[in-house]
GUKOLVO-269827 format. One record per atom (N, C-alpha, C, O, CB): y, z, x; residue in three letters; residue number from 1; atom name. Coordinates in steps of 0.02 Angstrom, whole numbers, plus 50000, padded with zeros to 5 digits. Each point is the difference from the previous one (the first is absolute). Glycine has a CB too. Layout:
% GUKOLVO-269827
       v       w       u   resn   resi   name
       Y       Z       X    ALA    NUM     CA
...
***
This chain:
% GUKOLVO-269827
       v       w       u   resn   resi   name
   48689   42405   52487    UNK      1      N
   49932   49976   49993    UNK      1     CA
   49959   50023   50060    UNK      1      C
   50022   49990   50056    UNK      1      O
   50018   49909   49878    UNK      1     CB
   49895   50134   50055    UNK      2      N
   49968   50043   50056    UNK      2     CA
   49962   49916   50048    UNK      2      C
   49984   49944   49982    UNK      2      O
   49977   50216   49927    UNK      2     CB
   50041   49872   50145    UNK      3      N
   49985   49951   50044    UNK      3     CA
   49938   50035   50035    UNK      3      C
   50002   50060   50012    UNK      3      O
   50123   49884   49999    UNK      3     CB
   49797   50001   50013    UNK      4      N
   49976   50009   50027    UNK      4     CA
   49987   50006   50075    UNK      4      C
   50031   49954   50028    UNK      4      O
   49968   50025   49872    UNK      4     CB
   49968   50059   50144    UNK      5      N
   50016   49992   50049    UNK      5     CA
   49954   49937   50051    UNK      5      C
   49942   49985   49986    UNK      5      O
   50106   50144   49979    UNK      5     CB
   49979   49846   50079    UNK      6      N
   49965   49922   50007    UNK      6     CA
   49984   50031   50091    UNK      6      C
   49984   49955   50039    UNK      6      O
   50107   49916   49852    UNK      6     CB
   49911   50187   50135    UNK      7      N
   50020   50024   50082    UNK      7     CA
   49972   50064   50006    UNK      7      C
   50006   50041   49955    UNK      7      O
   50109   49903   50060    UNK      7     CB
   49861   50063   50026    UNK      8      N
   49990   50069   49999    UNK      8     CA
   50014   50037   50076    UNK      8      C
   49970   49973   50046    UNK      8      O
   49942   50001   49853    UNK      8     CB
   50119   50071   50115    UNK      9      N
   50034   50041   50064    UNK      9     CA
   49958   50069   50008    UNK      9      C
   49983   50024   49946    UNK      9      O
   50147   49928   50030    UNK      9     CB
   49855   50074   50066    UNK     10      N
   49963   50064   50027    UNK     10     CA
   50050   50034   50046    UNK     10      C
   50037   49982   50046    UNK     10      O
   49843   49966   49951    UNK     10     CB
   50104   50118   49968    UNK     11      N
   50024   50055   50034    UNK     11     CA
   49940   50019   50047    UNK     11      C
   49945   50012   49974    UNK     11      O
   50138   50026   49929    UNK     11     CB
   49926   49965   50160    UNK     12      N
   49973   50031   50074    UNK     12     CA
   49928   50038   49980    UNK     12      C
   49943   49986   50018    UNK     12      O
   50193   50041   50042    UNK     12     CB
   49883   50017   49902    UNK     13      N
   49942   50053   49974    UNK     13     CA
   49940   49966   49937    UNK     13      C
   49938   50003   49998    UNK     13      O
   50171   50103   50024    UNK     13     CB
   49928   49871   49944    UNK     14      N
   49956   49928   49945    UNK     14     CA
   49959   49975   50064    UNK     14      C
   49946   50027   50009    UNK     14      O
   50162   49912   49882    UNK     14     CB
   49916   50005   50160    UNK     15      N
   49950   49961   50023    UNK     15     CA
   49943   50064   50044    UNK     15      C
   49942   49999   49981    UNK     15      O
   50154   49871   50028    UNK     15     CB
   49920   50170   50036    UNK     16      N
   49974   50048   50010    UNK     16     CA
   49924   50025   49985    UNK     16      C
   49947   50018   50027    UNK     16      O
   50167   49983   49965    UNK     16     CB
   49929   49985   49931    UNK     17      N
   49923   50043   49953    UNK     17     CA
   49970   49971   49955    UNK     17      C
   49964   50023   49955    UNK     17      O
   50076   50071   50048    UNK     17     CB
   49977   49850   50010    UNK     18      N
   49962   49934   49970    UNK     18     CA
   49971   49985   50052    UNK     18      C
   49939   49997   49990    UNK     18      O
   50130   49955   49930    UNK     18     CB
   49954   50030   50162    UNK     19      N
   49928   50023   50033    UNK     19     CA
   49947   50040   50016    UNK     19      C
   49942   49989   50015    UNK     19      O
   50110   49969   49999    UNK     19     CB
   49982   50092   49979    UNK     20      N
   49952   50034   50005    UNK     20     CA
   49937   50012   49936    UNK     20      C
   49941   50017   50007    UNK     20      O
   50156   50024   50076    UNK     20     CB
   49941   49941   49852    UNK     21      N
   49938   49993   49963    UNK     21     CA
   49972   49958   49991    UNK     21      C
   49958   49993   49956    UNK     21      O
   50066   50061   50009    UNK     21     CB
   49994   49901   50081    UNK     22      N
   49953   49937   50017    UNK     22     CA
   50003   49947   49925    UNK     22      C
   49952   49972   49974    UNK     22      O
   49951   50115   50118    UNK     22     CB
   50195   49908   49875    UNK     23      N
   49986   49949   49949    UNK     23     CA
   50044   49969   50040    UNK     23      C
   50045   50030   50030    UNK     23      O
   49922   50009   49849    UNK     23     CB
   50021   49880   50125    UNK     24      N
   50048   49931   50030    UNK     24     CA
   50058   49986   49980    UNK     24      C
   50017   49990   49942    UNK     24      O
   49900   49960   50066    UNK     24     CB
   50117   50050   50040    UNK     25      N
   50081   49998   49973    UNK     25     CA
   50007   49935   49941    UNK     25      C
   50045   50010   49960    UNK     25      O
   50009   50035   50176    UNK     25     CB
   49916   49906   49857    UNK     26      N
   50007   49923   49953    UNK     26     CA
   49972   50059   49928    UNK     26      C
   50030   49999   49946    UNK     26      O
   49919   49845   50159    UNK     26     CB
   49999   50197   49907    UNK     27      N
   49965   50007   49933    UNK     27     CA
   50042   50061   49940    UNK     27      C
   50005   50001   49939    UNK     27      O
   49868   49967   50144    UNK     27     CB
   50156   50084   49979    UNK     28      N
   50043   50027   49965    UNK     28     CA
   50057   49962   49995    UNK     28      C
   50010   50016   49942    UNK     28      O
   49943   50079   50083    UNK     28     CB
   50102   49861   49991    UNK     29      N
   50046   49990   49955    UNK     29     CA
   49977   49941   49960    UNK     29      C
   50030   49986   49948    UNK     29      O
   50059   50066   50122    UNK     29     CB
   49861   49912   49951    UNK     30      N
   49969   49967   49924    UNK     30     CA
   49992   50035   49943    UNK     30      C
   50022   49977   49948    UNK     30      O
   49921   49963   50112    UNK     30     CB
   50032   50103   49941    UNK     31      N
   49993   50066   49937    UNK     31     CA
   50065   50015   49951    UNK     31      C
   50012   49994   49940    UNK     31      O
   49910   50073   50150    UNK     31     CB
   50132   49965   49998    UNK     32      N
   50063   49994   49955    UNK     32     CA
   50035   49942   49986    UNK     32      C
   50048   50009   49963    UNK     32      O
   49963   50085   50074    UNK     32     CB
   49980   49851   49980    UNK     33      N
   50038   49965   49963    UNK     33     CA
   49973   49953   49938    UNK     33      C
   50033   49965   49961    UNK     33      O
   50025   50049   50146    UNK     33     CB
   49864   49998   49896    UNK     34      N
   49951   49982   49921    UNK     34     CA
   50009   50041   49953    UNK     34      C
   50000   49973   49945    UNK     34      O
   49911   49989   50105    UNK     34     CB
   50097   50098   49950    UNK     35      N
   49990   50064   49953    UNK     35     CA
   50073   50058   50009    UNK     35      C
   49997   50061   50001    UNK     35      O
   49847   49926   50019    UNK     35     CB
   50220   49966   49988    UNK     36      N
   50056   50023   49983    UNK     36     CA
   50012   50032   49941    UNK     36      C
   50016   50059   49989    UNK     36      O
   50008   49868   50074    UNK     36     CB
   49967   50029   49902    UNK     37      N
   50011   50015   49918    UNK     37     CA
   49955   50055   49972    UNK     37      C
   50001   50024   49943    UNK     37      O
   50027   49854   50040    UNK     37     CB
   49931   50139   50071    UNK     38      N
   49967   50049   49964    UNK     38     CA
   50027   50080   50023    UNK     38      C
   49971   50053   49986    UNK     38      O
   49923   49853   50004    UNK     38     CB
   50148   50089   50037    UNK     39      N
   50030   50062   50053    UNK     39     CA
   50000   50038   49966    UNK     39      C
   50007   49980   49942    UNK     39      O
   50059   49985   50128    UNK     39     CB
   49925   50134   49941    UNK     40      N
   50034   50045   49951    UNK     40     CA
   50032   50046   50044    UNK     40      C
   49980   50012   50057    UNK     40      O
   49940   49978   49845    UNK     40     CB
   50118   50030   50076    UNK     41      N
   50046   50047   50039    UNK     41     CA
   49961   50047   50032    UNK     41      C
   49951   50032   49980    UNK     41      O
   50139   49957   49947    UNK     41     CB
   49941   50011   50131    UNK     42      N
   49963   50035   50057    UNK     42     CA
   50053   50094   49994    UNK     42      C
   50052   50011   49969    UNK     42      O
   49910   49831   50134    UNK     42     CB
   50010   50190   49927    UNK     43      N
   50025   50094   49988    UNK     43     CA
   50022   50001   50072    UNK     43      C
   50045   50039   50017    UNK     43      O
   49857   50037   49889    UNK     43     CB
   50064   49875   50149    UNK     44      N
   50026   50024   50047    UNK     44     CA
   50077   49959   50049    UNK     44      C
   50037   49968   49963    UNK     44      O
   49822   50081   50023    UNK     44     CB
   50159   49952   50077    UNK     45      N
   50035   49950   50020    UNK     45     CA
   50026   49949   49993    UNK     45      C
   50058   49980   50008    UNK     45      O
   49905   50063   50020    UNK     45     CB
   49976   49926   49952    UNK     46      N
   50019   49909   49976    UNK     46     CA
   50008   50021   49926    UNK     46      C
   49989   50055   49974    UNK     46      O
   49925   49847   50113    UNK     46     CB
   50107   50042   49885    UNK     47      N
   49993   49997   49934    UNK     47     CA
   49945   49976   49930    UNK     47      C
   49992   50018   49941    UNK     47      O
   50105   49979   50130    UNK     47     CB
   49857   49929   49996    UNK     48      N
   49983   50004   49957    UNK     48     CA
   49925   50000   50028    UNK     48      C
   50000   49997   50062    UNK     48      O
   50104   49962   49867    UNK     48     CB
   49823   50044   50038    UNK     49      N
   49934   50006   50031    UNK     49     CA
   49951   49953   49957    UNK     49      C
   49997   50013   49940    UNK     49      O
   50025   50115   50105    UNK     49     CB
   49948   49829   49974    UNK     50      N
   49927   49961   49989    UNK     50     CA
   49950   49996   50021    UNK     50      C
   50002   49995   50061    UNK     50      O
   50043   49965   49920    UNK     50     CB
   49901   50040   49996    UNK     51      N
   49931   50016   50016    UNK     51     CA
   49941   49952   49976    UNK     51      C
   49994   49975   49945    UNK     51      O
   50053   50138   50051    UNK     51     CB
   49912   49881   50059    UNK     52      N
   49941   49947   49985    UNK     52     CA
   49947   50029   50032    UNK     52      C
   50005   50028   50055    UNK     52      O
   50059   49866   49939    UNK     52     CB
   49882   50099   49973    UNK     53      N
   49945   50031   50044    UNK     53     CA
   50012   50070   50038    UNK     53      C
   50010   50050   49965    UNK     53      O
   49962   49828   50053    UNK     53     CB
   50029   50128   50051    UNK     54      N
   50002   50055   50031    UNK     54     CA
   50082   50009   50017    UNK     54      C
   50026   50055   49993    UNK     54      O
   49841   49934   50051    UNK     54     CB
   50170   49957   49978    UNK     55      N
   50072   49995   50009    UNK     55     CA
   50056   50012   49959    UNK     55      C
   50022   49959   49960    UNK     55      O
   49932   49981   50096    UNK     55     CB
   50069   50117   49956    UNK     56      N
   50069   50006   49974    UNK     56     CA
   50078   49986   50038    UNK     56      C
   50010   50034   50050    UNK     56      O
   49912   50045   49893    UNK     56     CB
   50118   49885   50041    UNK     57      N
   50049   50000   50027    UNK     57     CA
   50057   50021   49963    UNK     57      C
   50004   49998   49939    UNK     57      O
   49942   49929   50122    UNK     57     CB
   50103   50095   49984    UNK     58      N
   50051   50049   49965    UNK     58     CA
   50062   49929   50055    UNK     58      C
   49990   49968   50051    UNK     58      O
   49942   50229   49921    UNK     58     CB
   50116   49807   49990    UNK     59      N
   50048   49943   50020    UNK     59     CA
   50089   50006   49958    UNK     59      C
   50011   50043   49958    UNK     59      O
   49852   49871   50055    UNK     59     CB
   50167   50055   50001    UNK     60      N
   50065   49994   49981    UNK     60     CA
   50007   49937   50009    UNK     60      C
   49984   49961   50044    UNK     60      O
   50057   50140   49978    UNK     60     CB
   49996   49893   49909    UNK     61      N
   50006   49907   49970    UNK     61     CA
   50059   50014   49963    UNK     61      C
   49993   50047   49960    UNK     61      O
   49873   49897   50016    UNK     61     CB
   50207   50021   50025    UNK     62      N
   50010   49957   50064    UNK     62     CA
   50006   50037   50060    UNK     62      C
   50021   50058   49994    UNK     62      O
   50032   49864   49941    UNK     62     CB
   49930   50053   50139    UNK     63      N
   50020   50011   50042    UNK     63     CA
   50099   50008   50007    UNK     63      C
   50043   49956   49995    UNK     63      O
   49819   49993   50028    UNK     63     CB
   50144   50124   49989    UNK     64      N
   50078   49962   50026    UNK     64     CA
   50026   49965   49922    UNK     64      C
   49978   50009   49943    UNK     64      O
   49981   49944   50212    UNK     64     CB
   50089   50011   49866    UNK     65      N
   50020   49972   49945    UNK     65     CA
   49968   49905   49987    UNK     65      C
   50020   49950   49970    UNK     65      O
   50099   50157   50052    UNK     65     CB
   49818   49911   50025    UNK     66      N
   49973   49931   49975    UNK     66     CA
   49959   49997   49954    UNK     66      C
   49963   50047   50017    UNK     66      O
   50049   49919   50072    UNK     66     CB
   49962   50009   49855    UNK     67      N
   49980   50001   49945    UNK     67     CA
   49953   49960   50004    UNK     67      C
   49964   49991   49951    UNK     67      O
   50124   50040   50001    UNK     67     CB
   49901   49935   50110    UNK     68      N
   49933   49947   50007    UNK     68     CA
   49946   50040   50047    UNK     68      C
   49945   49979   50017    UNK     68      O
   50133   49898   49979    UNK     68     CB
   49953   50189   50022    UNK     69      N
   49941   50024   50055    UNK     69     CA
   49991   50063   49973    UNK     69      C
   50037   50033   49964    UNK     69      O
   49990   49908   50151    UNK     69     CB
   49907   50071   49914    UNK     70      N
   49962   50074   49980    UNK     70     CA
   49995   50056   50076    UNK     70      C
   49991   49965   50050    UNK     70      O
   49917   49955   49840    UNK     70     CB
   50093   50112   50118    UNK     71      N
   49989   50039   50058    UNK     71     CA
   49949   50084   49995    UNK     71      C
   50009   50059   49984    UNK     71      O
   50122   49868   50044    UNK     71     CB
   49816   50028   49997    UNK     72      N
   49945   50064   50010    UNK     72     CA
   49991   50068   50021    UNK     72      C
   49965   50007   50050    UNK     72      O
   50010   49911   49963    UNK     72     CB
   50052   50143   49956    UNK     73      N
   50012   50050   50026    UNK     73     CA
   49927   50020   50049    UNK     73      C
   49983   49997   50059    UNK     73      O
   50114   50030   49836    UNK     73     CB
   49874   49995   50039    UNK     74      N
   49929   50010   50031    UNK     74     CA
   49932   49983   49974    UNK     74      C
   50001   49960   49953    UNK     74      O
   50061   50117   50083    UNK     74     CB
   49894   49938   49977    UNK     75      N
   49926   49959   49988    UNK     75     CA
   49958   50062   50001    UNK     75      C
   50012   50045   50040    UNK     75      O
   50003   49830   50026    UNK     75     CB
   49944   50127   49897    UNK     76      N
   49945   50062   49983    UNK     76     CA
   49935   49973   49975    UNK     76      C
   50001   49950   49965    UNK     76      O
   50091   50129   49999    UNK     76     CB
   49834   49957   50056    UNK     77      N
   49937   49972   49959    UNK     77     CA
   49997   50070   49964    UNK     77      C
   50008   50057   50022    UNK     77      O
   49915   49844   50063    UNK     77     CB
   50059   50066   49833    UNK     78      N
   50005   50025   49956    UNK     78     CA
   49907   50020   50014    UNK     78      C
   49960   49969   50035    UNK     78      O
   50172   49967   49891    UNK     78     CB
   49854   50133   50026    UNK     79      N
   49921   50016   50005    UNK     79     CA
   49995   49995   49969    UNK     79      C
   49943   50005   49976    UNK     79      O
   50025   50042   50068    UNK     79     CB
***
């Protein structure tokens, strides 16, 4: 049974460039963890990618073999 993720973990380069594009660490993993279910397979690194407005995040869910956490590869503004 697929499990949602309730956590979210950052890779070094994710928080990085989420500052630097100036989105708040609370607002991006609020995103991912509101609009999970809407994920589609990502082409690159991570597996999987969601998008709202200008923010895309590319991520791997489960973390590891935990099935309750998500982990943020990377963060991009979409044009």
């Amino acid at each position: 049974m697929p499990t949602d993720p309730i956590s979210v973990r950052w890779t070094l380069h994710a928080l990085d460039k989420a500052q630097k594009l100036g989105f708040p660490r609370h607002d991006v993993e609020s995103m991912l963890l509101e609009r999970h279910r809407e994920r589609r397979r990502n082409a690159g690194k991570a597996a999987w990618r969601i998008a709202a407005g200008r923010l895309v995040i590319a991520y791997e869910h489960p973390d590891d073999d935990d099935p309750l956490a998500a982990r943020i590869v990377t963060v991009w503004r979409r044009r």
